[in-house]
PDB file with one MODEL, atoms N, CA, C and O in Angstrom:
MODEL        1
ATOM      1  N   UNK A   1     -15.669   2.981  -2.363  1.00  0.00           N
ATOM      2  CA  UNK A   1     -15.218   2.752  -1.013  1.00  0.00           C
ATOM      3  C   UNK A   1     -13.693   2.731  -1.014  1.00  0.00           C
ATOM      4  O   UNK A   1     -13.108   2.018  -1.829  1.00  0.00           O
ATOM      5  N   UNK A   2     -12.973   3.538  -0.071  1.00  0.00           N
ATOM      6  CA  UNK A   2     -11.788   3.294   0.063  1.00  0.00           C
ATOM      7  C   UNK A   2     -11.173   2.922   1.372  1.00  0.00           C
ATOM      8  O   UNK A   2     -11.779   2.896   2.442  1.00  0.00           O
ATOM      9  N   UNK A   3      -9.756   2.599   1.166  1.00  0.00           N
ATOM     10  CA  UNK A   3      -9.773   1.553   2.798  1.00  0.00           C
ATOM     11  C   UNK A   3      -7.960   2.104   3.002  1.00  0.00           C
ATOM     12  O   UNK A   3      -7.440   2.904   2.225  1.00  0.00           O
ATOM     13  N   UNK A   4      -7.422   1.641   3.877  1.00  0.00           N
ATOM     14  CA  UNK A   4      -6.639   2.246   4.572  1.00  0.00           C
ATOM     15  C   UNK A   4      -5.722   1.297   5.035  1.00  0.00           C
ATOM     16  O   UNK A   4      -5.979   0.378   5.813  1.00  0.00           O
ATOM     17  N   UNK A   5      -4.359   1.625   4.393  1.00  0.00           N
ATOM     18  CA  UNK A   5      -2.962  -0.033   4.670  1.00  0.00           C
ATOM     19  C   UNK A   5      -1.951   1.049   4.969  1.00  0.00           C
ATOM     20  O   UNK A   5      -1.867   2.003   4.196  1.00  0.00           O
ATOM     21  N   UNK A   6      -0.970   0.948   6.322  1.00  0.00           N
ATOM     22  CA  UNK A   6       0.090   1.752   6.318  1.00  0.00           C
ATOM     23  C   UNK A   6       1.276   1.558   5.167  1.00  0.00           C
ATOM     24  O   UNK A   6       2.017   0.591   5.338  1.00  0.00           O
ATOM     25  N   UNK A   7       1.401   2.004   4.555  1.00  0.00           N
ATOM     26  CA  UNK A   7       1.943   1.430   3.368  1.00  0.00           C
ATOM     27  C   UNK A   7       3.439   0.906   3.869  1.00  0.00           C
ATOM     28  O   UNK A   7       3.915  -0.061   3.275  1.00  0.00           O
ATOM     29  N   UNK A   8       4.211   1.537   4.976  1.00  0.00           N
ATOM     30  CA  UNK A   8       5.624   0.773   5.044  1.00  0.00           C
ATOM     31  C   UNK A   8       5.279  -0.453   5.816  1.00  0.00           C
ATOM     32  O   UNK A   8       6.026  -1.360   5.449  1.00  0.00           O
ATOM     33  N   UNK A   9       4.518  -0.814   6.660  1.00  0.00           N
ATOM     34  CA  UNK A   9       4.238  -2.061   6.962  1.00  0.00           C
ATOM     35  C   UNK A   9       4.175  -3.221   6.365  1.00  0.00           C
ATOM     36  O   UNK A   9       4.234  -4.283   6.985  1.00  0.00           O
ATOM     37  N   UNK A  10       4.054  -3.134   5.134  1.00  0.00           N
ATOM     38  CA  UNK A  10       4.080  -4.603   4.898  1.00  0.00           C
ATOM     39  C   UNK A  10       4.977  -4.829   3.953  1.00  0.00           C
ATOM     40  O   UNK A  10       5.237  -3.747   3.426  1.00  0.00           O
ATOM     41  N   UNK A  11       5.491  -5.563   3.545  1.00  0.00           N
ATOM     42  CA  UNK A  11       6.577  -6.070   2.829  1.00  0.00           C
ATOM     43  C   UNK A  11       6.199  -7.106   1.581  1.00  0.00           C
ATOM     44  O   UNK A  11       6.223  -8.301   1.877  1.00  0.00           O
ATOM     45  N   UNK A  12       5.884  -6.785   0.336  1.00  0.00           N
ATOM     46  CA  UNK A  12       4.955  -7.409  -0.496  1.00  0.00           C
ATOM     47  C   UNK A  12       5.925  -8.152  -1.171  1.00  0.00           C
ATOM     48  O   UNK A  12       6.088  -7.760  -2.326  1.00  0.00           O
ATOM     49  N   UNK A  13       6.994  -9.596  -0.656  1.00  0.00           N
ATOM     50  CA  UNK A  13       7.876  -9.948  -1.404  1.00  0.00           C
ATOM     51  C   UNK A  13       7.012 -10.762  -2.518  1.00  0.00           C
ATOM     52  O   UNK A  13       7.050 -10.499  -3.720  1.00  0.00           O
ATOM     53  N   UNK A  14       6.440 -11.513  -2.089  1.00  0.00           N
ATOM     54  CA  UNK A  14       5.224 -12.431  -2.892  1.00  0.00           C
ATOM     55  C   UNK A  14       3.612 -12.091  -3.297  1.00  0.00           C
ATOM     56  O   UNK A  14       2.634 -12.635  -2.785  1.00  0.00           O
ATOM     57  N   UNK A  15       3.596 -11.292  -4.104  1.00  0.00           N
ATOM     58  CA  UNK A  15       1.812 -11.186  -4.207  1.00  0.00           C
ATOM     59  C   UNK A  15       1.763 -11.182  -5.849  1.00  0.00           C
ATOM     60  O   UNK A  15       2.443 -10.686  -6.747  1.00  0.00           O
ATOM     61  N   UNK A  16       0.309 -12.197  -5.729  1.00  0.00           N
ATOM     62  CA  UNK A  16      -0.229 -12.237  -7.036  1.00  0.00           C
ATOM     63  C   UNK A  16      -1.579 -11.609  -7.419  1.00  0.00           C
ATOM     64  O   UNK A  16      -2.128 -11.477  -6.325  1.00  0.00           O
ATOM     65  N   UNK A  17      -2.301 -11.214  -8.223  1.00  0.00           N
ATOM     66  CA  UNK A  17      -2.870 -10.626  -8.732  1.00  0.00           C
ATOM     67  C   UNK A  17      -3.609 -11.450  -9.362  1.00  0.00           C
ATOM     68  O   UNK A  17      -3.299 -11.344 -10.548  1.00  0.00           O
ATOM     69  N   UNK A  18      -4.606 -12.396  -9.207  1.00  0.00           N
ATOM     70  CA  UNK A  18      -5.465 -13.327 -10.160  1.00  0.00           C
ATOM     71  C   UNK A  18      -6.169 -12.673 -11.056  1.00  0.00           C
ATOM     72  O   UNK A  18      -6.530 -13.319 -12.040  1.00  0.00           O
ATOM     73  N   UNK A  19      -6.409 -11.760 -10.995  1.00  0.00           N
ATOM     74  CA  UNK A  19      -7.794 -10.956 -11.333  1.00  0.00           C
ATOM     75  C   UNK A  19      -7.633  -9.728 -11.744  1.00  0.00           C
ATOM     76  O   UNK A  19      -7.043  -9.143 -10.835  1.00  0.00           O
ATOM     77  N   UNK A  20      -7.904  -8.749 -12.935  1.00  0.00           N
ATOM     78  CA  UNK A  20      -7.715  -7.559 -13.455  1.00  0.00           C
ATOM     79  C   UNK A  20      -8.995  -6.812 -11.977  1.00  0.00           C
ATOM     80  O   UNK A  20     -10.093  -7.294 -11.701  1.00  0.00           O
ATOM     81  N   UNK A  21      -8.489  -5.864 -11.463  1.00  0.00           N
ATOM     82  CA  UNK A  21      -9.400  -4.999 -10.799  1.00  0.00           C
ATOM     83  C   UNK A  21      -9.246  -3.843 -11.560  1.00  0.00           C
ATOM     84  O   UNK A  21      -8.231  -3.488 -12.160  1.00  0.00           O
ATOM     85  N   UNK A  22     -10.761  -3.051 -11.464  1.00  0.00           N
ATOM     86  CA  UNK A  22     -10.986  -1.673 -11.976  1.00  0.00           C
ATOM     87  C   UNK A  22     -10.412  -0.915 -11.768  1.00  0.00           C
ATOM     88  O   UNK A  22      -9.432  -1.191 -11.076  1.00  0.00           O
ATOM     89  N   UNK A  23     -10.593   0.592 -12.206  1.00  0.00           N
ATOM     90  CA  UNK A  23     -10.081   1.155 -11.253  1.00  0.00           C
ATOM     91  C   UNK A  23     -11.197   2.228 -10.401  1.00  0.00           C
ATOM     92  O   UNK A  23     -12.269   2.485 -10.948  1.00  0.00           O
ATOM     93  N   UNK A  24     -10.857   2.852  -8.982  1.00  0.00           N
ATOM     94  CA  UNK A  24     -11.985   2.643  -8.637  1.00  0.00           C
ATOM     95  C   UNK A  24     -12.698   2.225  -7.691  1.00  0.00           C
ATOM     96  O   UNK A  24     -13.295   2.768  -6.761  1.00  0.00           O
ATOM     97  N   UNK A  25     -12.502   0.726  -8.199  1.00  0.00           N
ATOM     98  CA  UNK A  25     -13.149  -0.370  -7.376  1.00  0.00           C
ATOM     99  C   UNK A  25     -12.507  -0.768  -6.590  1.00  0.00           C
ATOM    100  O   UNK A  25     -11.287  -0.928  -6.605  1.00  0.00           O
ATOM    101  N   UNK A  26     -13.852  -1.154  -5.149  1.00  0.00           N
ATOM    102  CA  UNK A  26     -12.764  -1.425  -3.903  1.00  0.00           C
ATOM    103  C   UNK A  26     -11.889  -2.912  -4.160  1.00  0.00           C
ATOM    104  O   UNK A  26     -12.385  -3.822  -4.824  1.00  0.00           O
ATOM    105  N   UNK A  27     -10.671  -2.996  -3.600  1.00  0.00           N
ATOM    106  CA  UNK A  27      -9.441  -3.965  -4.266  1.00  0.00           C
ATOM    107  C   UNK A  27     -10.142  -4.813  -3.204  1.00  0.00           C
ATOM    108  O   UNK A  27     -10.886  -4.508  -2.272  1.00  0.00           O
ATOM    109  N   UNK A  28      -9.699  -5.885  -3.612  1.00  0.00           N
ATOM    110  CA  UNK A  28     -10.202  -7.409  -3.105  1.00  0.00           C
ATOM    111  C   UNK A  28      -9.599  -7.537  -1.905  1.00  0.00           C
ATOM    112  O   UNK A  28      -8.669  -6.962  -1.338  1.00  0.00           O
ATOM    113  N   UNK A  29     -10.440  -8.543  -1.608  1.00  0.00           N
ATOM    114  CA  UNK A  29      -9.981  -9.183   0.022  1.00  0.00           C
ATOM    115  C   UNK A  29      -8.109  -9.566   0.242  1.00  0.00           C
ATOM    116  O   UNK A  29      -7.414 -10.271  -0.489  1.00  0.00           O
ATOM    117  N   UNK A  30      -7.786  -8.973   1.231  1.00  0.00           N
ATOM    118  CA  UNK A  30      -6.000 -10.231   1.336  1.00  0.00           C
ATOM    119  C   UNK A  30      -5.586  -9.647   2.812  1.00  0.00           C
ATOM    120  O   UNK A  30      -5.847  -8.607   3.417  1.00  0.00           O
ATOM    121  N   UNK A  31      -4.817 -10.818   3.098  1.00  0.00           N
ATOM    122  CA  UNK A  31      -4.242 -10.842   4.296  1.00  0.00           C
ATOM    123  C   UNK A  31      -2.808 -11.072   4.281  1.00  0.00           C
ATOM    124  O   UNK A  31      -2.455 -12.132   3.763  1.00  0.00           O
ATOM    125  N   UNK A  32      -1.766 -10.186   4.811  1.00  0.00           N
ATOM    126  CA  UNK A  32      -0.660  -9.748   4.464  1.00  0.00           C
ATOM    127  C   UNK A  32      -0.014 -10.021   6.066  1.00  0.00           C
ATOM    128  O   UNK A  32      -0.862  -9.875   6.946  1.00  0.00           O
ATOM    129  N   UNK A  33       0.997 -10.295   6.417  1.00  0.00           N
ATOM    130  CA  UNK A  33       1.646  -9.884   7.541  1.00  0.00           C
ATOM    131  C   UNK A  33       2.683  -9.058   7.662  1.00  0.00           C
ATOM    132  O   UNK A  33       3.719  -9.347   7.064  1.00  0.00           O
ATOM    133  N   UNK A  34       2.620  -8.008   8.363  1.00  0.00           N
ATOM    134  CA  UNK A  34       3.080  -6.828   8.808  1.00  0.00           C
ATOM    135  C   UNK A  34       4.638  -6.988   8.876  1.00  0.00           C
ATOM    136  O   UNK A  34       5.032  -8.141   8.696  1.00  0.00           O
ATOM    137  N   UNK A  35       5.523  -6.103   9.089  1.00  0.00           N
ATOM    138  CA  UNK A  35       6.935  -6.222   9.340  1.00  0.00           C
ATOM    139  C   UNK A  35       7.016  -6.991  10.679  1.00  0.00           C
ATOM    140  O   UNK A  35       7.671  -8.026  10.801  1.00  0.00           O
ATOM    141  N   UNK A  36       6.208  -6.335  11.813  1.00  0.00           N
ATOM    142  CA  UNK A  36       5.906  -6.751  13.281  1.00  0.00           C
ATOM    143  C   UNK A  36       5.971  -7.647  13.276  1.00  0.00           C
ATOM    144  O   UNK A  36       6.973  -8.039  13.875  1.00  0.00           O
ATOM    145  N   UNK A  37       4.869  -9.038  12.522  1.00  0.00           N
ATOM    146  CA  UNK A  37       4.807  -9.858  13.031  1.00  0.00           C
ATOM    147  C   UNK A  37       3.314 -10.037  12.496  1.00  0.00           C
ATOM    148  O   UNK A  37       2.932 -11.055  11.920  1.00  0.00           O
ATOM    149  N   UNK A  38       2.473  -8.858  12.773  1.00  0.00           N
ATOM    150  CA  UNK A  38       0.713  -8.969  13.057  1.00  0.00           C
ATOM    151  C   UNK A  38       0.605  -9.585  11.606  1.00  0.00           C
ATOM    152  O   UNK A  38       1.282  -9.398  10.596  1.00  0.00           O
ATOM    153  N   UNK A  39      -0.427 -10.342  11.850  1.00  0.00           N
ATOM    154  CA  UNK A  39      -1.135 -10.537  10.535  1.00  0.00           C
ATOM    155  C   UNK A  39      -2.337  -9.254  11.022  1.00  0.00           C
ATOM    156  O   UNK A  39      -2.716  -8.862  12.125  1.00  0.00           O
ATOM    157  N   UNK A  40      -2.744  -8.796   9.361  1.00  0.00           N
ATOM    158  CA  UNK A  40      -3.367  -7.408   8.877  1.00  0.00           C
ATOM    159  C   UNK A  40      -4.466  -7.820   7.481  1.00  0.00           C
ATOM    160  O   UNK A  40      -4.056  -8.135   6.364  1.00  0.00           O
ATOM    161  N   UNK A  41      -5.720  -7.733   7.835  1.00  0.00           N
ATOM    162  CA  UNK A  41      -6.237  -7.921   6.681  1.00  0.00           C
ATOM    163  C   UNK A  41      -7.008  -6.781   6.405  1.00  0.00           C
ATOM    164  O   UNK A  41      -7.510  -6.173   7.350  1.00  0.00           O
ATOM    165  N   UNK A  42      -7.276  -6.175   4.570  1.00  0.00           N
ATOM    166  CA  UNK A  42      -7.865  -5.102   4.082  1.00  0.00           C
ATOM    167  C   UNK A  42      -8.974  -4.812   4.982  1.00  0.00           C
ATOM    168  O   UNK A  42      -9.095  -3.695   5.484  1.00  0.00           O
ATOM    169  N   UNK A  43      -9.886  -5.873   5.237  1.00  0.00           N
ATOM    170  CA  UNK A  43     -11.116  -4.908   5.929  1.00  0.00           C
ATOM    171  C   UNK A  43     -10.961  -5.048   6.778  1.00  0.00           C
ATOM    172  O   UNK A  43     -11.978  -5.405   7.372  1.00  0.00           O
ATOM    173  N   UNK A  44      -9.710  -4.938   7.646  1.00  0.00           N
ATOM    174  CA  UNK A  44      -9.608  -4.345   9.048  1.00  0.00           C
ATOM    175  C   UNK A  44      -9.682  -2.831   9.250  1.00  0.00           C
ATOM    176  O   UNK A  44      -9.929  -2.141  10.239  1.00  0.00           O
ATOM    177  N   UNK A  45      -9.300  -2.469   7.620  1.00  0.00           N
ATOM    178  CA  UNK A  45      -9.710  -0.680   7.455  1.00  0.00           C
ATOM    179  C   UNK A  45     -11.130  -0.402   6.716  1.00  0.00           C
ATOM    180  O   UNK A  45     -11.218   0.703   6.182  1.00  0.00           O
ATOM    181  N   UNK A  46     -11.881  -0.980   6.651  1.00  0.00           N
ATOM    182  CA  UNK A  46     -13.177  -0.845   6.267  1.00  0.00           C
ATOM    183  C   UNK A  46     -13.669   0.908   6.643  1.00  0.00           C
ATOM    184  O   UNK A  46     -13.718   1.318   7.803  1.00  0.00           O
ATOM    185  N   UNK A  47     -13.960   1.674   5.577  1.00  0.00           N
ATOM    186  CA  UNK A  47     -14.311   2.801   5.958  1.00  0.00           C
ATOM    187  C   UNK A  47     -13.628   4.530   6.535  1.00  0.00           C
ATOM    188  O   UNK A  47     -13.995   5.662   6.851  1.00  0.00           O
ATOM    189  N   UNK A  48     -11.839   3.257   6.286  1.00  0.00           N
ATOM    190  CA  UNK A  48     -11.091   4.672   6.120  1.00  0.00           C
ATOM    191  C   UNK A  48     -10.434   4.558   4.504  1.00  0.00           C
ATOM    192  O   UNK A  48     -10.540   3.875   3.485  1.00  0.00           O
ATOM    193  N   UNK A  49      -9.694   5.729   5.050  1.00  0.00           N
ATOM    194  CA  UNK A  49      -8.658   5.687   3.922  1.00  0.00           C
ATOM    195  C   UNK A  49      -7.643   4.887   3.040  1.00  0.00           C
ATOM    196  O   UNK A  49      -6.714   5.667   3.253  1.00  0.00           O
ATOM    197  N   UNK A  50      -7.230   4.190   2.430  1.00  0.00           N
ATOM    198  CA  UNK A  50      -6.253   3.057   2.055  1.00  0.00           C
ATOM    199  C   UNK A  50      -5.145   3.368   0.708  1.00  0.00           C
ATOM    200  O   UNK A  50      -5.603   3.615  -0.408  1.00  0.00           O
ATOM    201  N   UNK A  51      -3.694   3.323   0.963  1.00  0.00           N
ATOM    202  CA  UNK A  51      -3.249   3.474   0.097  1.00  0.00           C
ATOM    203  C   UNK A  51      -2.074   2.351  -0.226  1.00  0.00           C
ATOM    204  O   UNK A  51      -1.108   2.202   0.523  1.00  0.00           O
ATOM    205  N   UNK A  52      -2.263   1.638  -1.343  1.00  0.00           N
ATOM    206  CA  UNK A  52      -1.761   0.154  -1.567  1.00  0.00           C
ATOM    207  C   UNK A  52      -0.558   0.876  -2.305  1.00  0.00           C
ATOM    208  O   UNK A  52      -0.681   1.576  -3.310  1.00  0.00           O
ATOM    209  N   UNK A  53       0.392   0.647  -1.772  1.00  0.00           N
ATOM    210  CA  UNK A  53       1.873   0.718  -2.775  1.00  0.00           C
ATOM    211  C   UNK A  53       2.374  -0.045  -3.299  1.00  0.00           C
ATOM    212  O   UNK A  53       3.073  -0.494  -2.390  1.00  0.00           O
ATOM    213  N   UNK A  54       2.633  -0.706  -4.275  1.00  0.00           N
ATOM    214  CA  UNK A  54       3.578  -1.690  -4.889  1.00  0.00           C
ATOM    215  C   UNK A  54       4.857  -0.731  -5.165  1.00  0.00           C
ATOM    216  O   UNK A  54       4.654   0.408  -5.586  1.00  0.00           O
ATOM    217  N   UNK A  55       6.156  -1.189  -4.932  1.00  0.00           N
ATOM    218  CA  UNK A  55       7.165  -0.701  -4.912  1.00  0.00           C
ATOM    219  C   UNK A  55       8.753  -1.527  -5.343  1.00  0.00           C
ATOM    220  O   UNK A  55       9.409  -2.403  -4.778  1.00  0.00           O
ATOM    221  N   UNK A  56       8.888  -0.968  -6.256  1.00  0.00           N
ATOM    222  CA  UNK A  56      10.361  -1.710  -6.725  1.00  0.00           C
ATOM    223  C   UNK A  56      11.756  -1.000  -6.245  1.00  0.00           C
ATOM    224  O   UNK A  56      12.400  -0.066  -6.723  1.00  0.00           O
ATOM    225  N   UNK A  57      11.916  -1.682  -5.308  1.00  0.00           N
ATOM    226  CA  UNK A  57      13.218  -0.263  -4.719  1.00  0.00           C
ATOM    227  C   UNK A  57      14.505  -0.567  -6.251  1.00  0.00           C
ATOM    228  O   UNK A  57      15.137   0.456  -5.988  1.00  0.00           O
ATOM    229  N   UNK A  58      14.919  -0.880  -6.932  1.00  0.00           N
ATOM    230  CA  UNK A  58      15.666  -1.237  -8.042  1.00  0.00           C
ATOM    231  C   UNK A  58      14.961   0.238  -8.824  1.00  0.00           C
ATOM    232  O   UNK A  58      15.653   1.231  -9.049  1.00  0.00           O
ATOM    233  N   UNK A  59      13.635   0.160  -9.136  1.00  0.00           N
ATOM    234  CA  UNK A  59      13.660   1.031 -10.527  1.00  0.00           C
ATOM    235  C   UNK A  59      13.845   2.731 -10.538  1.00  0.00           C
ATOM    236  O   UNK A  59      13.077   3.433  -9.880  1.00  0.00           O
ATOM    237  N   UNK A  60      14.618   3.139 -11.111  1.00  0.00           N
ATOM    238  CA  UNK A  60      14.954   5.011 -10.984  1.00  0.00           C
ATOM    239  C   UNK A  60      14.030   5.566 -10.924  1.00  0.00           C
ATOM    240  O   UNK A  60      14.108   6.505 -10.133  1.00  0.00           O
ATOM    241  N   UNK A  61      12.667   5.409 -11.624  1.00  0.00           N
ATOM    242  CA  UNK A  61      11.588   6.153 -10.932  1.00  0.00           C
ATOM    243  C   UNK A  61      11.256   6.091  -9.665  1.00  0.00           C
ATOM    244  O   UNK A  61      11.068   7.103  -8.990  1.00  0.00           O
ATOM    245  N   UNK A  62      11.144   4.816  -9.186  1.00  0.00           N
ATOM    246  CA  UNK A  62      11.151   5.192  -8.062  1.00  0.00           C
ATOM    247  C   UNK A  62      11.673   5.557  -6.873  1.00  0.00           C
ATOM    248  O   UNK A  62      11.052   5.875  -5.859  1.00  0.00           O
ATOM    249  N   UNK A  63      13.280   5.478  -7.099  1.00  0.00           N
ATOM    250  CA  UNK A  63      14.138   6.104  -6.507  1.00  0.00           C
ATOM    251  C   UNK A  63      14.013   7.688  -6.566  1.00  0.00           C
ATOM    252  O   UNK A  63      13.887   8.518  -5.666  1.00  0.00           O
ATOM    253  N   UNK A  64      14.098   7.818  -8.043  1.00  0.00           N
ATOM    254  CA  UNK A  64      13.873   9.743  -7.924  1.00  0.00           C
ATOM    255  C   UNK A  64      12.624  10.121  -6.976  1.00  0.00           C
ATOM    256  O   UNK A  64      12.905  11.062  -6.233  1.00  0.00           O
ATOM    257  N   UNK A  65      11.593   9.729  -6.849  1.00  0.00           N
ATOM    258  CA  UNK A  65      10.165   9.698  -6.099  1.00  0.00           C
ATOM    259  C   UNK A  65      10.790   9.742  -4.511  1.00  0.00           C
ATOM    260  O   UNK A  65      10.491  10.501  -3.590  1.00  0.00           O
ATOM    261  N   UNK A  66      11.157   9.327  -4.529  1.00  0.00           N
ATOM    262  CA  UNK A  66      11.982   8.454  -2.494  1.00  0.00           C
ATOM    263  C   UNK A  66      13.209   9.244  -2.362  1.00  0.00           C
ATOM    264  O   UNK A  66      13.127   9.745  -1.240  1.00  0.00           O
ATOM    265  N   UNK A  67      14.450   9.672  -2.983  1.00  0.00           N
ATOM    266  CA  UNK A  67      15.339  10.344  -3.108  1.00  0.00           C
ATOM    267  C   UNK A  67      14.906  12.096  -2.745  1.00  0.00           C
ATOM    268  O   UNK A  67      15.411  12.885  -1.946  1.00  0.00           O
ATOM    269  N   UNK A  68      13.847  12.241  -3.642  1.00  0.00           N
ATOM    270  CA  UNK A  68      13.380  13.868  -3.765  1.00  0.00           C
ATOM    271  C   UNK A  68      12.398  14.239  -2.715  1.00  0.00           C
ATOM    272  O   UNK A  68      11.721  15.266  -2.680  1.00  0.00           O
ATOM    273  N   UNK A  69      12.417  13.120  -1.742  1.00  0.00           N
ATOM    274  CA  UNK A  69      11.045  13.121  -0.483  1.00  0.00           C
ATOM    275  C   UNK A  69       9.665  13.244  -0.943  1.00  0.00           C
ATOM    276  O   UNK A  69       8.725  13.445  -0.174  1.00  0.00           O
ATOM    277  N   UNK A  70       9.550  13.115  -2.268  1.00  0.00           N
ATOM    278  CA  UNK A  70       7.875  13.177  -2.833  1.00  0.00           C
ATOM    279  C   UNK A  70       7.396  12.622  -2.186  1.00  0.00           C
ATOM    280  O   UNK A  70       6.578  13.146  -1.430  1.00  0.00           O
ATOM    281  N   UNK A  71       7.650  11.312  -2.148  1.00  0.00           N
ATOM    282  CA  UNK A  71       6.778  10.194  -1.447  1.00  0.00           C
ATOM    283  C   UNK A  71       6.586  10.187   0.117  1.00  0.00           C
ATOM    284  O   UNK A  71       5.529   9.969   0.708  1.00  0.00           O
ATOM    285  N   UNK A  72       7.797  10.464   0.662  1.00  0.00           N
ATOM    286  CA  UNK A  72       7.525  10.891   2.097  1.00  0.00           C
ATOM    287  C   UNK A  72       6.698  12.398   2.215  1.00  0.00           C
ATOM    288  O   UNK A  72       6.200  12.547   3.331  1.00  0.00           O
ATOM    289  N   UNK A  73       6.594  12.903   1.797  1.00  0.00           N
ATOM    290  CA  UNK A  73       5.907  14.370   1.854  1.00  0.00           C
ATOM    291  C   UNK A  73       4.421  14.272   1.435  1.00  0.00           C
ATOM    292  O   UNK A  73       3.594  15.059   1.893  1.00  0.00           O
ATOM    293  N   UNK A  74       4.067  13.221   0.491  1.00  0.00           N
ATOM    294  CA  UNK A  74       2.597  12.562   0.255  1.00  0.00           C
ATOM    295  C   UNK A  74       1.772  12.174   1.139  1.00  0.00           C
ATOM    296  O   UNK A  74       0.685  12.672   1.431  1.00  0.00           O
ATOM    297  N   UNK A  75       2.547  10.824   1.785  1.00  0.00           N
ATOM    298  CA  UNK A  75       2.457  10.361   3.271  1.00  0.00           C
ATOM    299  C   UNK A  75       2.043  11.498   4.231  1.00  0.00           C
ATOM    300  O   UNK A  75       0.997  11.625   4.868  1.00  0.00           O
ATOM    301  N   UNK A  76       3.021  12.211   4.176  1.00  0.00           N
ATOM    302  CA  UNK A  76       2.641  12.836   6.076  1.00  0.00           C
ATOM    303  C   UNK A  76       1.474  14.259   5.401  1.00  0.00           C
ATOM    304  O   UNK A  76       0.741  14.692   6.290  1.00  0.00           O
ATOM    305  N   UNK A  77       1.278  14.958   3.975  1.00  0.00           N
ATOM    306  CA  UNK A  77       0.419  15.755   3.767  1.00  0.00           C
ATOM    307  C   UNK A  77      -0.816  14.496   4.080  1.00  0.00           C
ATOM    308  O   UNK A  77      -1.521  14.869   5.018  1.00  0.00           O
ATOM    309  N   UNK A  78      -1.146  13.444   3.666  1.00  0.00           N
ATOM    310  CA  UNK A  78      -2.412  12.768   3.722  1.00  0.00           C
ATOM    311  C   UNK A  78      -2.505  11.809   4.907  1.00  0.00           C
ATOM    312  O   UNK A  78      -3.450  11.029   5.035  1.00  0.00           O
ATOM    313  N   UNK A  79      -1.457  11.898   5.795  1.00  0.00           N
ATOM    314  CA  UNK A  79      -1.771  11.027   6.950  1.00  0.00           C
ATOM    315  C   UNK A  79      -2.693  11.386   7.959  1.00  0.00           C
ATOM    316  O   UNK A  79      -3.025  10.467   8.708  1.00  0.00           O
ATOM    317  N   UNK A  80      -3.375  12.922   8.236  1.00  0.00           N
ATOM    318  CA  UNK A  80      -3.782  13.324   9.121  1.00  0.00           C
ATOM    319  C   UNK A  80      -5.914  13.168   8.306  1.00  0.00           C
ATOM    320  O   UNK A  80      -6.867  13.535   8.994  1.00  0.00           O
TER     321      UNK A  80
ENDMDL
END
């Protein structure tokens, strides 16, 4: 099952990870609040698509990734 998080929406300053998940396997329950304001929880996308980013704006990989538009060009090929 896969599920569906706008990935710039949320802002993951604090998240922990209790638990090794598979891979695979649908990721556990959490409730995050949005840049907006909304609180947003995973199975509010129950049955679409979901793509969880963890993101270190500091590390050069992932700058080269964000710099070279990979990542924006990922996004809008799989947003539709």
């Amino acid at each position: 099952m896969t599920y569906l998080i706008p990935a710039l929406a949320f802002s993951f300053l604090s998240a922990t990870v209790s638990h090794a998940v598979e891979n695979k396997a649908p990721a556990p329950e959490f409730t995050l609040k949005a840049s907006s304001g909304k609180v947003v929880r995973l199975s509010d996308y129950i049955g679409k698509t979901v793509v969880l980013e963890w993101t270190n704006p500091g590390c050069p990989f992932v700058q080269k990734h964000y710099k070279s538009k990979n990542m924006q060009g990922l996004q809008k090929e799989y947003t539709g």
